[in-house]
N, C-alpha and C positions, 0 to 999 in steps of 0.2 A: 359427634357429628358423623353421617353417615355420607357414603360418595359410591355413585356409579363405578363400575370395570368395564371394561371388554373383556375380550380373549388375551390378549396381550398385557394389560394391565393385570387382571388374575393373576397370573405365573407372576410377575415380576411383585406383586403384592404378595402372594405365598411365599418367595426366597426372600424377601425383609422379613417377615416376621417370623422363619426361623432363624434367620441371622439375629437381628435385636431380640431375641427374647432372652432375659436374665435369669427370671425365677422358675416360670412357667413356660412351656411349648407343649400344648392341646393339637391332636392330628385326627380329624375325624372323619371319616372315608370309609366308603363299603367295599371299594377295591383297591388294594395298596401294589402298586411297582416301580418305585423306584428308580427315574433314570442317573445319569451321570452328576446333572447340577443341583437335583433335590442332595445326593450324596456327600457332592461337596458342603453345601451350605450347613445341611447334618453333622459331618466329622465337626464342623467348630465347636460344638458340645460334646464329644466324645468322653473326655476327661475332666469334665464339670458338674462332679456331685450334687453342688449348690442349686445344680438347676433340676427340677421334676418335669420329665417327658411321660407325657400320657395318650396312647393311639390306642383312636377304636378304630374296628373294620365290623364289616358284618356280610349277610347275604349264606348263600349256598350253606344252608344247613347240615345236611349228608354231610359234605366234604368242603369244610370252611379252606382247603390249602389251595378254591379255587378263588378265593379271596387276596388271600396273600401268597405269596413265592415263598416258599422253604428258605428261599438267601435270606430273602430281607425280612420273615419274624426271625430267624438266627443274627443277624445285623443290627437289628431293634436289643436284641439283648446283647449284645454287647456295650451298652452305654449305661451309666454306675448309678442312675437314679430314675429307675422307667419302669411305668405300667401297662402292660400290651392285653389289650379285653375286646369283647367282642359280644354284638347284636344281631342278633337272626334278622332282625324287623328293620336295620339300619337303612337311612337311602340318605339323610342330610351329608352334606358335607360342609364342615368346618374346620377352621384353623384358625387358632388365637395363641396370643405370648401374651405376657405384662400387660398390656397396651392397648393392643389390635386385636378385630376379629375381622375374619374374611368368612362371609355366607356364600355359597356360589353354587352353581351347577359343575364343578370341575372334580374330579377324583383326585387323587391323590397317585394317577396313575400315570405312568409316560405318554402314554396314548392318548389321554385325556388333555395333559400337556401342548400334545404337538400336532394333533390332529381335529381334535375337536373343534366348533363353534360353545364358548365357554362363555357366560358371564359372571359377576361378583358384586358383592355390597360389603365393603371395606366399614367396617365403624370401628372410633378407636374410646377406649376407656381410660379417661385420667381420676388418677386418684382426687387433683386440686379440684377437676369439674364434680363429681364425686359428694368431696365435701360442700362446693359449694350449692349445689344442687338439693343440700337438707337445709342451708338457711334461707334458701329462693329456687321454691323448686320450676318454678312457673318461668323463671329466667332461663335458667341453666340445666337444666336437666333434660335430656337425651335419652327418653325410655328404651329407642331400640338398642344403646351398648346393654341397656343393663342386662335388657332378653333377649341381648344373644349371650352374654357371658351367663345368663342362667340358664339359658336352655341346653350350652353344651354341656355344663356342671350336671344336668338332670340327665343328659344322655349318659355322662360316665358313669353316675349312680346307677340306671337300668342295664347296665353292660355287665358282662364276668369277666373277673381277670384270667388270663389266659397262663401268664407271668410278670412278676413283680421283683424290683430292684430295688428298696432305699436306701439313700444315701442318709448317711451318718450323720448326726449336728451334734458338732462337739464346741463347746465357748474355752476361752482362754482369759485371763487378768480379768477374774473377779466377772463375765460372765456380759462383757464388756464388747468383747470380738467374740464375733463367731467363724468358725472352721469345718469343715464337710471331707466327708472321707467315704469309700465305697462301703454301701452297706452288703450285708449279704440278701441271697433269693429268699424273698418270703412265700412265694405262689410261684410254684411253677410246675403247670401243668402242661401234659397232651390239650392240644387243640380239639382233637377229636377222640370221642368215648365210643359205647356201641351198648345195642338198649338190651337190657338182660334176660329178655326173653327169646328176642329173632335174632340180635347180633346185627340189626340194624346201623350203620353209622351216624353218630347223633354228637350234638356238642357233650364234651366230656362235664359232666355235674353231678356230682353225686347227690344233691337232692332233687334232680327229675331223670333219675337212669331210665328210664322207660322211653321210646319214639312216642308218639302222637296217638298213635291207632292200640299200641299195648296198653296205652295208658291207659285209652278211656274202655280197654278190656278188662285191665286190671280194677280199676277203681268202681265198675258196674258189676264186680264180684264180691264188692266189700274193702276194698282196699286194706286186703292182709297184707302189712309192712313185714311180716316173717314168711309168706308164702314163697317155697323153694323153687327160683327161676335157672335158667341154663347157663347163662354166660358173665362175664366180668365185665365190669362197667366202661373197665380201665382198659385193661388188653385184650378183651372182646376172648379171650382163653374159656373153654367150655371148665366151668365149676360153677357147683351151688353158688347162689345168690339169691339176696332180696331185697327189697324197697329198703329194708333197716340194713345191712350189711351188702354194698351194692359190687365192692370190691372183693378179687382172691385176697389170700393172706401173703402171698407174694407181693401185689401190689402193694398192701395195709404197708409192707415193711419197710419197699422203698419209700413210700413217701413219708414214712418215720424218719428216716435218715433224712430225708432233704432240709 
């Protein structure tokens, strides 16, 4: 069942559904800044493995850290089971847990919070409606929960992970209980790369190191994956590079160790 917001409804429907969310809390924003009550309502997951936190942002390609605040992607990883990713193309914004999703015109920013004219479409997902909705679907079934909980699913699949955290699943008496414990970084990257020919600033990916305009120089020359370019993908550091080897061997080593 879906329901109208205002401006004031929004926010007060954004801090429920970081509060109740159990398993899942989805943050989907092209500009992330954090005031003081999204903060609070955040620490109550600080220390809850069990739960998977997943934020996209996107926008400002050059320099995605006018997306986000250096605080708060370092603030985001700080919590023991979270994936921080990010879309050049991003403009929706969404926010789901367990439950709820909230569609809206609002950011995920403070400004957007407290200043804006915001609205919102609140629909919430139950499992019970869910199942009953395959034996009568014509009753009960509620197509806009389902597309919005797939359509944020499709945006995190189109997103890069930026940095990644899993949490542990460990069971106990025979597999019976389950138990969650911090896992270690699987992904964690720079935000930002630099394209190996100009030293352009570009999102960091090591399978499109190239800006936009080298590319389509490069690939209207043949697209030789071993032709020797100027700079590191990684640290923008002047060394050979190529489409097949896009990083120095400095870089290659730290992200061995990580």
């Amino acid at each position: 069942m879906a329901k109208f917001l205002n401006r004031f409804e929004s926010t007060d429907a954004l801090t429920r559904i970081i509060l109740d969310a159990e398993r899942q809390l989805i943050l989907i924003s092209p500009y992330i800044k954090l005031n003081f009550d999204l903060k609070n309502a955040l620490n109550t997951h600080l220390n809850k493995p069990e739960l998977e936190m997943i934020i996209v942002y996107g926008k400002n390609e050059e320099d995605n850290r006018k997306s986000i605040s250096e605080e708060d992607f370092k603030y985001f990883q700080s919590f023991s089971n979270v994936s921080i990713r990010y879309h050049k193309r991003l403009h929706a914004k969404m926010y789901a847990n367990d439950e709820q999703c909230l569609i809206t015109s609002m950011n995920l920013h403070n400004y957007s919070l407290k200043e804006n004219i915001e609205t919102g479409i609140l629909t919430e997902y139950k499992i019970v409606n869910s199942l009953l909705s395959l034996v009568a679907p014509k009753v009960f079934s509620d197509p806009l929960d389902s597309q919005a909980i797939h359509f944020a699913d499709y945006i995190i699949e189109k997103s890069t992970p930026q940095f990644e955290r899993k949490g542990k699943k460990e069971s106990s008496f025979f597999g019976l209980f389950n138990s969650y414990s911090e896992g270690e970084v699987t992904v964690n990257k720079s935000r930002t790369g630099y394209c190996i020919r100009t030293k352009q600033q570009i999102p960091l990916n090591v399978n499109h190191p190239y800006s936009r305009e080298a590319y389509e120089s490069w690939s209207s020359h043949g697209s030789n994956k071993t032709y020797l370019e100027k700079f590191c993908h990684q640290c923008g550091g002047k060394n050979a590079s190529s489409f097949a080897k896009p990083v120095c061997i400095d870089c290659y080593r730290l992200n061995k160790r990580r």
